[in-house]
N, C-alpha and C positions, 0 to 999 in steps of 0.2 A: 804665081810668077813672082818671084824675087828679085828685086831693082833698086837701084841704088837710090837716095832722095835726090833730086835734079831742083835747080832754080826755079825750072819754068812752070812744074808742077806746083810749088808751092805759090808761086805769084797768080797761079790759076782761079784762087777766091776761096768763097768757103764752099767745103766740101758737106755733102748732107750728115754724112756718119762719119765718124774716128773711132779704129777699134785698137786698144791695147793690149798688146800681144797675142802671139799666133800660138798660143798650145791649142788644144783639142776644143777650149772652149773659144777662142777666138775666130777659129776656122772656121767653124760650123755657123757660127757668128755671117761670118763674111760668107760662108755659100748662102746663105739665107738670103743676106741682104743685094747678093748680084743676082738673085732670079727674083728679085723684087724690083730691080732696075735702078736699085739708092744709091748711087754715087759715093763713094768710100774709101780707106785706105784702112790696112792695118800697120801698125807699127809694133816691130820687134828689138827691142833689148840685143840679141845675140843674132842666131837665126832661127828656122823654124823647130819650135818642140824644145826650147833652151833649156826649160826648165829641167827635164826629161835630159838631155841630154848633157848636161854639165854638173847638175847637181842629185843626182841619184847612186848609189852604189851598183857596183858592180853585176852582182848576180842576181839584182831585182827581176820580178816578172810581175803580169798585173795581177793582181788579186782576183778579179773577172777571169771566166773563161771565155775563150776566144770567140765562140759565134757569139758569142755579147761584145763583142768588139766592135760598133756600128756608129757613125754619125749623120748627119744627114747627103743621103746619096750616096752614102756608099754603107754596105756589108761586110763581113767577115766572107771570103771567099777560098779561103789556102783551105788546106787537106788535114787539118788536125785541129777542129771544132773544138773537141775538150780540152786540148791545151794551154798554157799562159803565157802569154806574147813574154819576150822579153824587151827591154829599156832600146836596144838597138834595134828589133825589130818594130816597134812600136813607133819610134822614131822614124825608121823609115816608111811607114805607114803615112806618117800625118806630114812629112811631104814630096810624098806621091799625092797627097788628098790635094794638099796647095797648091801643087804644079799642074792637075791632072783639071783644077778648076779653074786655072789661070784667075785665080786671087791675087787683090793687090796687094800683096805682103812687101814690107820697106823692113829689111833688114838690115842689123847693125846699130839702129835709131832706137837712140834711150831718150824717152822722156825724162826731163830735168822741171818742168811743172807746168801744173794743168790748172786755166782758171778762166773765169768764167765773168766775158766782160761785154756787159750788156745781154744780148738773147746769144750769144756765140761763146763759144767755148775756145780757148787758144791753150794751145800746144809748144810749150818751149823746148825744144830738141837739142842734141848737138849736131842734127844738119838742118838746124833751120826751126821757123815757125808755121804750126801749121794750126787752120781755122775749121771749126765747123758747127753745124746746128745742132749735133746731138754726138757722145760718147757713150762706147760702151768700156768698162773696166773690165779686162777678161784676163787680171794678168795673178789668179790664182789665189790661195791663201796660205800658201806654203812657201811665201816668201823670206822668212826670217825664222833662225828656232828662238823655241819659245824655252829657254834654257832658266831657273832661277837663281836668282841672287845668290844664294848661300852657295853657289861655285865657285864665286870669290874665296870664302874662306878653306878651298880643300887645300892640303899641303900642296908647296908650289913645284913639288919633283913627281907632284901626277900628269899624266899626259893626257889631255882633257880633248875630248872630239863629240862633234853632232851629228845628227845624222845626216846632214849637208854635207859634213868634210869626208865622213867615211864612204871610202870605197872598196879596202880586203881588209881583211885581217892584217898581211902584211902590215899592213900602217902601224898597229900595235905594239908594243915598248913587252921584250917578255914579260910575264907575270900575269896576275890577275887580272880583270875589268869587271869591272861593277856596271852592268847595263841597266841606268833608271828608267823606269815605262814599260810598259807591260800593254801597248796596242800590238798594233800588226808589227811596227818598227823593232820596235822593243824585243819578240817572242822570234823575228825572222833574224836579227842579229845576232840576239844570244846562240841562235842554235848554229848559224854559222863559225862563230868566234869558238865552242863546243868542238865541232868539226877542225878546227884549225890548232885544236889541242891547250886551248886555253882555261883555267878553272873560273867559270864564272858566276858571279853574286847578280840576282836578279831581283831589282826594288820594285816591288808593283803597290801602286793605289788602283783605284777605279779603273776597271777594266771590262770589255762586255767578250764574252766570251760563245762563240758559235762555232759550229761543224764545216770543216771542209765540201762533205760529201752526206747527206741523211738518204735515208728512202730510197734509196739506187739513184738518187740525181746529187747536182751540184748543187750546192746549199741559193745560190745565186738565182738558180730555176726554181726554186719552193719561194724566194721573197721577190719574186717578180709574180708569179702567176699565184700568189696570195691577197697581191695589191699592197704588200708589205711599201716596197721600192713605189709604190706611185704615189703614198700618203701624200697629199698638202702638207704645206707650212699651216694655210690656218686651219687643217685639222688636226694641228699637234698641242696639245695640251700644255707645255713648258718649253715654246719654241724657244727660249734661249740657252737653256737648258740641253731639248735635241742639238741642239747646232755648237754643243761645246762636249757630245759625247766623243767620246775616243774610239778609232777606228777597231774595226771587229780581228778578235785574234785569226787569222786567217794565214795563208802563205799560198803564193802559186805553183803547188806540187799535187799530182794525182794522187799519188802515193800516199802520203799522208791524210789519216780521216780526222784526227784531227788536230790541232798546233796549240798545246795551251800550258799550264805550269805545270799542270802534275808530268806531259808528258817533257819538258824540260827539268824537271826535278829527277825522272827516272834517266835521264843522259847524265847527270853526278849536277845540275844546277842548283846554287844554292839561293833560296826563296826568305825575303825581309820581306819587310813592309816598304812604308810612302817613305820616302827621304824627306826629314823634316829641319834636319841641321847640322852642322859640322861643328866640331868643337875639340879643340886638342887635338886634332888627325883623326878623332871619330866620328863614324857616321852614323849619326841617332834616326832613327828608323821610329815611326808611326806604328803600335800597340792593335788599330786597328784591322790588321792582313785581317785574319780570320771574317770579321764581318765584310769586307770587301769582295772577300771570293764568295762568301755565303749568298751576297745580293747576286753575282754575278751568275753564278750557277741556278738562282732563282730564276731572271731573266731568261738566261737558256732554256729553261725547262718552259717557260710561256707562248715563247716564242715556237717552241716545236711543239705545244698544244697547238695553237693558231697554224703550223703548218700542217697538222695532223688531220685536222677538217677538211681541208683541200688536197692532201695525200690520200684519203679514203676516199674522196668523194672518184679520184683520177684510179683507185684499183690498185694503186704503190705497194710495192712490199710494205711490210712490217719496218719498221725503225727500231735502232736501238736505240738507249738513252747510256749517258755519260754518264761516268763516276762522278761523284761531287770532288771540288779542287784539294789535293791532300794539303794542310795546312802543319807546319812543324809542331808537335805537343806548347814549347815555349819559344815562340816565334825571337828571334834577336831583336833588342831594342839600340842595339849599340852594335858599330863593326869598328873594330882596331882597323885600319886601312892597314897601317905597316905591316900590323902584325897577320893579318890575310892575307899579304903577300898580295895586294891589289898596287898593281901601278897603274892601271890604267883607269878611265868613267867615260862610260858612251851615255850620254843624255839622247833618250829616246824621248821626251818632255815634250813634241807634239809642237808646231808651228805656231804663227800671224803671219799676218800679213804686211806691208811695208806703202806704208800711202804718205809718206812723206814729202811726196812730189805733188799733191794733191792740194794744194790753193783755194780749196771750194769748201763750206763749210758744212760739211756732211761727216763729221765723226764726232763720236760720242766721246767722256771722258775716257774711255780706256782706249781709244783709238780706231774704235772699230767703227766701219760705214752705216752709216742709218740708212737703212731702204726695208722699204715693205714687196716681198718677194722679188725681189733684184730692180725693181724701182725706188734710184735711190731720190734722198731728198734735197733735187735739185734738177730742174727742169730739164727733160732731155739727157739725162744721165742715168744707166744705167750699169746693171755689172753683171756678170754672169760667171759660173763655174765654184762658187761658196755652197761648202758643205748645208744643205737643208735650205737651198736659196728656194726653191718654188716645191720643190717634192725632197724623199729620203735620197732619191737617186741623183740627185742634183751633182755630186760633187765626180758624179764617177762616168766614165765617158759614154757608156751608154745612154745614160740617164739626160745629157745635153742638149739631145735633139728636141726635147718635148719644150726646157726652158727657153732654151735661141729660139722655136719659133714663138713661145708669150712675149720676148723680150722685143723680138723683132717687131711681132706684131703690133706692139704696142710702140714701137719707135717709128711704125712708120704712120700711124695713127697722128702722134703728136709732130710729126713732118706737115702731114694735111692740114692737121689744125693750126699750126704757126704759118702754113705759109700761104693757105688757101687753093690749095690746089688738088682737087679732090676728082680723081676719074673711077666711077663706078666701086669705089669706098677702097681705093690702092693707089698708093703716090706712085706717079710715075715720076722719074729725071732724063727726058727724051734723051737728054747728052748722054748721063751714064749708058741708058739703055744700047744705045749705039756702041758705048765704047766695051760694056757687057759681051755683045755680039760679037766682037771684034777678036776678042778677048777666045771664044768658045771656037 
């Protein structure tokens, strides 16, 4: 349910939980904590699913197939399992979820800062101040691109876009575009911008590269029932490392087996390396492409041993395995922009997040949140929906359900413990519960 911020609510005290904002990981957040009986609000920036719904391009779908489209208490149920939601359906999924749980979602309400005075947490809004004993941070990591410096120095008659701002091609200045990043953003843009008749240069660094579809199933089915997607955080050898890979060359189309540079190379894409600098209108490109694709096409190949085991063990067809990435004989180290005929640079460069608003001293020097599996460090503060927060599937909406209930559980754990009120090892808030009720 979605309502306006009112006086009297807020003059109402402190509330047990404050969840910030409503995408897929705040929702589930909030179903969690109204059949726990916690007394709650969420608050959203825009309205529900904003992120999704303002700052996404056009003809995205998820990368997940559909029956993996699940959070808690609810299923994929529509009539085409193997397909991929798109940004407007998906959106309208998550609120139907919010309305259909009667959530306290407060829409329109932007946090302007969060801080933490005495054992309570306060909320500076532009409707008002709001109080409670515990936060959850669910407001994503894909708040801000993560764009480098040296785009200051491109000539200043290129038309420079992220993948926040883009949403068709239309937007596009004729001519060239040099699309930087080579994840999922990166390989789903170029082939659109391809399609819409553009010639374009493709900068890739570090890249992890996998299959749409292997084995007769969807690549997505092999790294769940491998146990790939349930890894831990602390069963990961270089968690800071996992949690700064770049998402998997992927796209959400049957059709295609599978999205990677050689098969953009054979649409006329043309393949450099890492963008390392600009200089005189040129763009100096990183010598290292070839070892880049070589590690990446290693990974691939391990990655389908490890699914290989548990493809035989289930009777699967045979699999095929991939070409290795064709790499140019003399990779360019240098692109004339003019002279390529490039007006245009889509920075594919990968997010952060934006905790600017954040008053509590929980971040590191590069700005990122200190918490050990989505507890961060600060009592009663937690986060949820960060790439590699508790498992690999942490960032992706199926993967939700498992973290919100560690998250919750643990928040309502530290309710009993601050407040002493422990019935049969589950806080109850008689008030909310009532108001729960009321609510269903």
């Amino acid at each position: 349910m979605s309502r306006e911020v009112s006086a009297k609510d807020r003059l109402a005290g402190v509330l047990d939980a404050l969840i910030i904002g409503a995408g897929h990981a705040g929702l589930a957040a909030s179903r969690l904590l109204t059949e726990r009986g916690v007394d709650h609000v969420v608050l959203e920036r825009g309205k529900v699913a904003n992120s999704w719904r303002e700052e996404r391009w056009d003809s995205l779908r998820l990368l997940t197939p559909n029956w993996q489209t699940r959070l808690p208490g609810r299923a994929y149920q529509g009539n085409d399992p193997d397909g991929f939601m798109t940004v407007h359906e998906l959106v309208e999924l998550l609120e139907d979820y919010a309305r259909s749980g009667h959530m306290p979602v407060y829409t329109q309400t932007t946090v302007r800062s969060l801080a933490l005075k005495g054992d309570t947490y306060v909320a500076e809004t532009n409707g008002g101040q709001w109080r409670a004993r515990s936060v959850i941070l669910a407001t994503g990591a894909c708040n801000t691109p993560a764009v480098p410096a040296l785009a200051d120095d491109l000539p200043a008659d290129l038309h420079q876009f992220t993948a926040l701002d883009y949403r068709s091609p239309a937007q596009m200045s004729p001519g060239g575009v040099l699309v930087v990043g080579a994840s999922a953003t990166g390989l789903q843009l170029a082939d659109e911008l391809l399609d819409a008749g553009h010639e374009v240069t493709l900068s890739a660094g570090e890249h992890v590269r996998i299959p749409r579809r292997y084995r007769d199933r969807d690549i997505f089915y092999w790294l769940e029932r491998s146990g790939i997607h349930g890894e831990r955080y602390d069963e990961v050898e270089d968690i800071t490392r996992g949690r700064r890979l770049p998402s998997p060359q992927l796209v959400g189309r049957e059709d295609l087996t599978i999205l990677d540079l050689n098969y953009l190379q054979t649409r006329g894409a043309r393949l450099v390396g890492r963008l390392m600098a600009v200089r005189d209108g040129r763009a100096l490109c990183s010598g290292s492409l070839r070892n880049a694709c070589a590690l990446a096409d290693l990974k691939l190949g391990r990655l389908l041993d490890r699914i290989d085991e548990v493809a035989d063990l289930e009777g699967a067809s045979p699999g095929e395995r991939f070409a290795p990435t064709r790499v140019p004989d003399v990779p360019a180290l240098g692109i004339d922009l003019a002279e390529a005929g490039i007006r245009n640079v889509l920075w594919a460069t990968g997010f952060k997040p934006d905790y600017h608003w954040l008053n509590v001293p929980v971040l590191d020097r590069k700005g990122q949140l200190i918490h050990d599996g989505g507890m961060v460090a600060s009592p009663g503060l937690y986060t949820l929906g960060l790439p590699l927060m508790r498992r690999r599937k942490s960032s992706f909406i199926f993967g939700i359900e498992d973290d919100a209930r560690d998250i919750t559980d643990h928040l309502v754990g530290y309710l009993d413990h601050q407040q002493g009120r422990l019935t049969h090892g589950i806080y109850r808030n008689p008030a909310a519960g009532a108001r729960a009720r009321q609510r269903a």
